[in-house]
N, C-alpha and C positions, 0 to 999 in steps of 0.2 A: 208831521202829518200822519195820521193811519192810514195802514194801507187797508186794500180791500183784495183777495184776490180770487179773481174768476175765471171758471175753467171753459176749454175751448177745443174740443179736439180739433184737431191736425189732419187734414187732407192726406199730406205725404210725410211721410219721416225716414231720416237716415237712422236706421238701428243696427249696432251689431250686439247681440246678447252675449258674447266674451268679453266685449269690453266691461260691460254692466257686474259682472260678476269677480269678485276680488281674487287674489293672486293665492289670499290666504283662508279662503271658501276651503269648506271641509268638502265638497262636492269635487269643487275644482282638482283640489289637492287626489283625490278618489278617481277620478276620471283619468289626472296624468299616469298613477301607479296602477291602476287593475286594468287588468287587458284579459277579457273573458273573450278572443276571438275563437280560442276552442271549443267553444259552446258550437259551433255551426256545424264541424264533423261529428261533433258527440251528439248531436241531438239528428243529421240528416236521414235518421231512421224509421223519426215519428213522420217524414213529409213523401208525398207522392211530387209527381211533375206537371201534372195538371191540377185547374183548378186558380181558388183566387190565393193572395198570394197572404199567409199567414203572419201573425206579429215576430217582429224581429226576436230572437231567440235572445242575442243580449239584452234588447230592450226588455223581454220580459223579466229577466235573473236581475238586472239592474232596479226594475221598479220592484218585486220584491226584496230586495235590499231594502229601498228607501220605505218600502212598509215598516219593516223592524226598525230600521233605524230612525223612526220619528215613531216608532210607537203606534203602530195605526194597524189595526188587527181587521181590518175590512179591504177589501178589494175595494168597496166604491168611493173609499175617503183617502185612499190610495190616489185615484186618477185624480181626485178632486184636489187632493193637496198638490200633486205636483203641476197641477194647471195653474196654481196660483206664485210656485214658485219658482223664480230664475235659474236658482243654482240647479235646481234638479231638472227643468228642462235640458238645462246645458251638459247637466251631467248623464241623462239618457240620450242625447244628441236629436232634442227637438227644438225647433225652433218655436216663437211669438207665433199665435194664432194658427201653428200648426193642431191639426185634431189629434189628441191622444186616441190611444185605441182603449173599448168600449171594456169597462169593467169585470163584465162578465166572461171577457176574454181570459183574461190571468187566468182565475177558478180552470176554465176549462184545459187552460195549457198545463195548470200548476197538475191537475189530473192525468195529461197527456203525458209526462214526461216521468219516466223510469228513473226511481229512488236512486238509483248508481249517476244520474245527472248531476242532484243536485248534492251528493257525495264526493264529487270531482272537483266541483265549483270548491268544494272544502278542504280539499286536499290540496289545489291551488294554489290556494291564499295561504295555507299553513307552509306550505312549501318557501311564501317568499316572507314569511318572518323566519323561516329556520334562515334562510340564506341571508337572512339583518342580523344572524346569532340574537335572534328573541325567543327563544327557547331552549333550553336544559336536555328536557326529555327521563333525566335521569329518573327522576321521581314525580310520581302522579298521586295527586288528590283524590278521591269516587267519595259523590254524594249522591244520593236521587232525590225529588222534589215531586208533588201531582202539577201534573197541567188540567186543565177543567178541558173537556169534552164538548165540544156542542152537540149537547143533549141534553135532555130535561128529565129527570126521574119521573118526570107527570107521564111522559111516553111510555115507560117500561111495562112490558105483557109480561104473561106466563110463555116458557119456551113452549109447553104444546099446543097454546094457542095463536101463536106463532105460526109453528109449523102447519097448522088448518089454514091459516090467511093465505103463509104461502102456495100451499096445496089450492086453494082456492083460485088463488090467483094463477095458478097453471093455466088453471080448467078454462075459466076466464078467457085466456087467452087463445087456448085452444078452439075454444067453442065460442067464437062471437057473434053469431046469432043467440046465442041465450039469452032468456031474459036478464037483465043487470039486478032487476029490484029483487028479485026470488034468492041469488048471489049476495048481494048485502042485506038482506035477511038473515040467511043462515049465520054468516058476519056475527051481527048484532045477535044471537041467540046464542052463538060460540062464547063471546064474550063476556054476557049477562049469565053465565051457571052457577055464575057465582052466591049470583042476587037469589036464583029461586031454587038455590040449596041442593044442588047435583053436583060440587063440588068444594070443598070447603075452601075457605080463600087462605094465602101464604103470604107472611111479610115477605117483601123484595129484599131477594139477594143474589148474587153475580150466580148461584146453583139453579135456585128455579125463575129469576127472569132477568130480562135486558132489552136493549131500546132497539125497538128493530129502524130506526130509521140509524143510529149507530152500533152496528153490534160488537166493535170492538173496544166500543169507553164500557168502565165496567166501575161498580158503586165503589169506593174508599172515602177514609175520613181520617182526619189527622186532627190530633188532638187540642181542645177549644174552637173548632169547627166543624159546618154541617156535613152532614154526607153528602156528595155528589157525584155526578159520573165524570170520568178522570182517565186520563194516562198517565201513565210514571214515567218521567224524561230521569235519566242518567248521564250525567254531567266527568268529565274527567280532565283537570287542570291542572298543568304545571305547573309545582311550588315556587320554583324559582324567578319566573316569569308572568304567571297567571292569566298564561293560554288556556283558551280552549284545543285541548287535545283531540276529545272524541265526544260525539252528544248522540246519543238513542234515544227514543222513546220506547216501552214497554205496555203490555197493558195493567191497569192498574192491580188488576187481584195478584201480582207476583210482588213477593218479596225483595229488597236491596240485594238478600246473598243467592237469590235464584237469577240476577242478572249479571253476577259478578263475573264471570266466566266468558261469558260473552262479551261485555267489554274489556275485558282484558287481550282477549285474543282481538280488536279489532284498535286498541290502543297497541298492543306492540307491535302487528302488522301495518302501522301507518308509522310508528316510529322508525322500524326496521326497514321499509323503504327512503328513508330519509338519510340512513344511516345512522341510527340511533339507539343506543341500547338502554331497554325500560330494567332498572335495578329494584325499585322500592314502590309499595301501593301504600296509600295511607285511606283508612275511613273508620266509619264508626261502627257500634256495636249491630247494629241493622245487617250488617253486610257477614255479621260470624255462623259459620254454617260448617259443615263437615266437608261439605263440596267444594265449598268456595276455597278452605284449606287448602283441600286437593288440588284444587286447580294452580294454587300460587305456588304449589311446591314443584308438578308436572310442571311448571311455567319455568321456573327458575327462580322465578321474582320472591324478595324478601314483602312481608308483608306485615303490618303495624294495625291491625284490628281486636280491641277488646274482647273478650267472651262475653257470654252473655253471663244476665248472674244468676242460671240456674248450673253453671258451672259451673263442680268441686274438683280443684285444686290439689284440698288435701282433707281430710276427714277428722273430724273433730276424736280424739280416743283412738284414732285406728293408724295405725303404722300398713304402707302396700307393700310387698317383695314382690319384685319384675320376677326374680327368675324363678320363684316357684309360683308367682300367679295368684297370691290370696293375701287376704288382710288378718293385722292380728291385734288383737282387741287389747284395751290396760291387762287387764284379767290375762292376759297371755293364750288368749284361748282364738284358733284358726277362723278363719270365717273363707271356706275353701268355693274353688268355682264349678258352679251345679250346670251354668250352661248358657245360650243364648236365646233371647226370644224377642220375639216382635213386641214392642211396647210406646202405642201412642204413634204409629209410623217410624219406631227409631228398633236398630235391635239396638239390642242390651245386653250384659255381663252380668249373672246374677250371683253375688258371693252368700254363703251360706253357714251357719253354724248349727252345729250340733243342738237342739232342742236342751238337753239334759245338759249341757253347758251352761244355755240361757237360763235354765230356768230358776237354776241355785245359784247365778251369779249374784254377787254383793253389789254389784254396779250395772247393777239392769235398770233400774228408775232413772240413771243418768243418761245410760245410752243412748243416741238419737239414732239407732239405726235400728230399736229393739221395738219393734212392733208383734205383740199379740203371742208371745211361748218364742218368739223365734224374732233372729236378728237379719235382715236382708240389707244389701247392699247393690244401687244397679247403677252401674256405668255403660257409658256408650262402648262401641267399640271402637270407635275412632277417638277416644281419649289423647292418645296419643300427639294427635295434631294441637288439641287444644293444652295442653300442658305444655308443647313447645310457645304456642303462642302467649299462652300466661307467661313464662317467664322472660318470653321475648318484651312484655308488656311492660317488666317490674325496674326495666333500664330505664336511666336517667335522658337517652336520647329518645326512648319513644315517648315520654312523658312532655318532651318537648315537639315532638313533630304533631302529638296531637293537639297542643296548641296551636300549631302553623299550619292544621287542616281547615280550623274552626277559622281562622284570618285568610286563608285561602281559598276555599270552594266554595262556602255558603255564603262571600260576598260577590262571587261570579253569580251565582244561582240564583240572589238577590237581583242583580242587573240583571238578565235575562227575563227575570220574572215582572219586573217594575218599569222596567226602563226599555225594553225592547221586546215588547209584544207580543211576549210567550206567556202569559197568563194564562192565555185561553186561545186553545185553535180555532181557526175559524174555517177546518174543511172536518172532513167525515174517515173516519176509518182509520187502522194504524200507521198504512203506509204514508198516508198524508202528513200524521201528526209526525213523522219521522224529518219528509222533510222540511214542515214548519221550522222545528225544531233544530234540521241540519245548516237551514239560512241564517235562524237567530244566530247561532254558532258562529257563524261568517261573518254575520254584520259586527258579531262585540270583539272578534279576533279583527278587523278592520280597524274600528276606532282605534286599538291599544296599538296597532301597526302606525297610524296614523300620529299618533300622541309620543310613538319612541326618538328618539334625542341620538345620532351617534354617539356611541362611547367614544369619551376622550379620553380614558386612561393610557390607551396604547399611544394615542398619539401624545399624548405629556410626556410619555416615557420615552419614546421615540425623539423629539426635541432634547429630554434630557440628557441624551445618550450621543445625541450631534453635540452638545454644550460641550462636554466631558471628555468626546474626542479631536475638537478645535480646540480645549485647551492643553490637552497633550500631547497633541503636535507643537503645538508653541512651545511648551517647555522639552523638548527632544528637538527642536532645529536646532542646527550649525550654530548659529548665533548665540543661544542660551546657553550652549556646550561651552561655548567658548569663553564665555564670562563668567560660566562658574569655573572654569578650571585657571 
């Protein structure tokens, strides 16, 4: 017979929301292991004692969590989703038809609460995968990535139009009896000089404009895509493990090797609290800079970064002597050093020959260095670093760790980007996108904390090593002794 079935709610019902929720819930399993009750003294600096009484400080770190980790880059599809879902009510510790707190909340607290909060929260959690030995530490990955901005390039002014709005808006505020319409007047005629030719108008660029509702996303583009406004998040993973180690955001107009420096001191400073010592940096050719050098040799740390390829190595025809300082042509002939000088933002070493050298030379039309009577040659002055690194490059182990950067960091960056809701922030300003950025961090060192397996090797070995000495006592008792003799 068919059936038919028809619904009816229930007067009363006997419900416990732990039962409902399985043993083997990624929630569940998340709720037994993180214990953010340190969040209450790390945070009791944002609260007074009077007054209503604010959202639960875990509860909020908790439902940011569940943002990233469903992928839900909005505050209000945040509340919405975990109203509809068990495990997450149980895992924020709300009950059936209790009322979540109001959307708008989060945004405000996620605003209220000092960068070094949700730094803590990260430091944490990385704390109790080092204490599962899920991490090396030895050696570190650095990639960077754009994060998009909530901002619109449609927004972006001139800065000195800008600065009138703001100016404006002082006055504004100062004087409010003024008229408002005479004030958004001058507004609209500030803005319009463009139109009636008092000032010629500029394409946008991070020098003369930006968004004044975000002034810290700034235009980049990356190649086979549009320009947009961005931050550069800096990413740093353990090879061995592929933790997240350390996560920044940056603003977009710096370069991979103008952040290197600064993650590096805040990747050995979290290692070095854990007891850890950072030996090796691995990245790509974005990250080669003279500074950056600098920095990994001041560090200690071995480093495995490409030059770039406006870097010579060695000079096509030309032989260098260290200890006299100049180069010497096929021809035999010097090319000595005339001096240093600013060239392009870099100084330079400029080698020099003799005119009346060049100018009877038989192999001047081959020369690549011989431009116009005269042959020059300019290196950096920090050559030095990058000739260490060239030939640190030419071994057969860095040839291989750059492969295991490429399988290492850019498919953490990929996750982050696709899969936990760091595409695009969804607050204002850099400190924000910091710690967007520091919870994604959290959430994807969770899952891989969540997803590790005790090692059984030790314990195999350990069984084996009982097997090995139950049977060597059997063959050393009395009894064995005595039948083989």
């Amino acid at each position: 017979m068919q059936g038919k079935k028809t619904y009816q709610e229930k007067l009363f019902v006997n419900f416990q929301l732990s039962d409902y929720v399985p043993a083997d819930n990624f929630y569940r399993r998340l709720k037994e292991q993180l214990d953010l009750r340190f969040i209450y003294p790390l945070t009791a600096e944002y609260y007074g004692t009077e007054g209503q009484k604010s959202i639960d400080p875990v509860v909020f770190m908790k439902l940011m969590l569940v943002g990233y980790l469903e992928n839900l880059n909005s505050d209000r599809r945040i509340i919405s989703t975990s109203r509809l879902r068990m495990d997450i009510l149980y895992f924020i510790g709300y009950d059936l038809g209790e009322e979540l707190p109001w959307h708008s909340t989060l945004s405000r607290t996620r605003q209220l609460y000092g960068e070094h909060v949700f730094t803590q929260v990260f430091k944490q959690v990385l704390k109790q995968c080092i204490d599962k030995d899920m991490i090396s530490g030895r050696r570190q990955a650095i990639d960077g990535f754009f994060i998009k901005a909530n901002a619109s390039l449609d927004s972006m002014v001139e800065k000195e139009i800008l600065d009138d709005v703001i100016t404006f808006g002082k006055e504004l505020k100062a004087n409010e009896d003024e008229d408002k319409e005479q004030t958004t007047i001058k507004l609209k005629e500030q803005n319009n000089r463009d139109d009636k030719g008092l000032k010629p108008k500029k394409n946008p660029g991070n020098d003369t404009h930006y968004s004044p509702s975000d002034p810290d996303a700034k235009m980049s583009v990356k190649p086979g895509k549009p320009t947009a406004l961005n931050y550069l998040g800096q990413v740093s993973v353990d090879t061995a493990t592929h933790m997240i180690i350390h996560a920044q955001a940056f603003t977009a107009d710096k370069r991979d090797s103008e952040c290197l420096a600064a993650v590096l001191r805040h990747v050995k400073s979290t290692l070095d609290e854990n007891g850890i010592a950072l030996q090796e940096i691995i990245a790509d050719t974005g990250y080669s800079s003279a500074d950056a050098l600098k920095a990994l040799q001041a560090s200690g740390i071995t480093g495995y970064i490409p030059n770039r390829g406006q870097f010579n190595f060695e000079r096509n025809g030309f032989t260098f002597n260290v200890e006299g300082d100049y180069y010497l042509c096929e021809n035999g002939k010097r090319l000595t050093y005339r001096g240093t000088y600013l060239t392009a933002g870099y100084f330079m070493k400029h080698y020099n020959a003799n005119r009346k050298d060049c100018a009877d030379c038989p192999l001047k039309n081959q020369c690549s260095a011989y431009k116009k009577k005269n042959t020059l040659i300019k290196e950096t002055v920090e050559k030095p670093y990058y000739d260490q690194m060239h030939i640190r490059m030419q071994t057969r182990k860095a040839k291989i760790l750059m492969k295991l950067r490429q399988s290492t960091v850019e498919p953490v960056i990929g996750t982050l980007v696709n899969y936990l809701g760091i595409k695009k922030v969804n607050s204002k300003g850099l400190e924000q996108a910091n710690k967007c950025l520091t919870i994604a961090a959290v959430a994807y060192n969770l899952k891989k904390m969540l997803k590790c397996q005790p090692k059984l090797v030790q314990k195999a070995l350990q069984s084996l090593e009982d097997q090995l000495l139950c049977r060597l006592n059997k063959l050393l008792s009395p009894q064995n002794l005595n039948l083989s003799i």
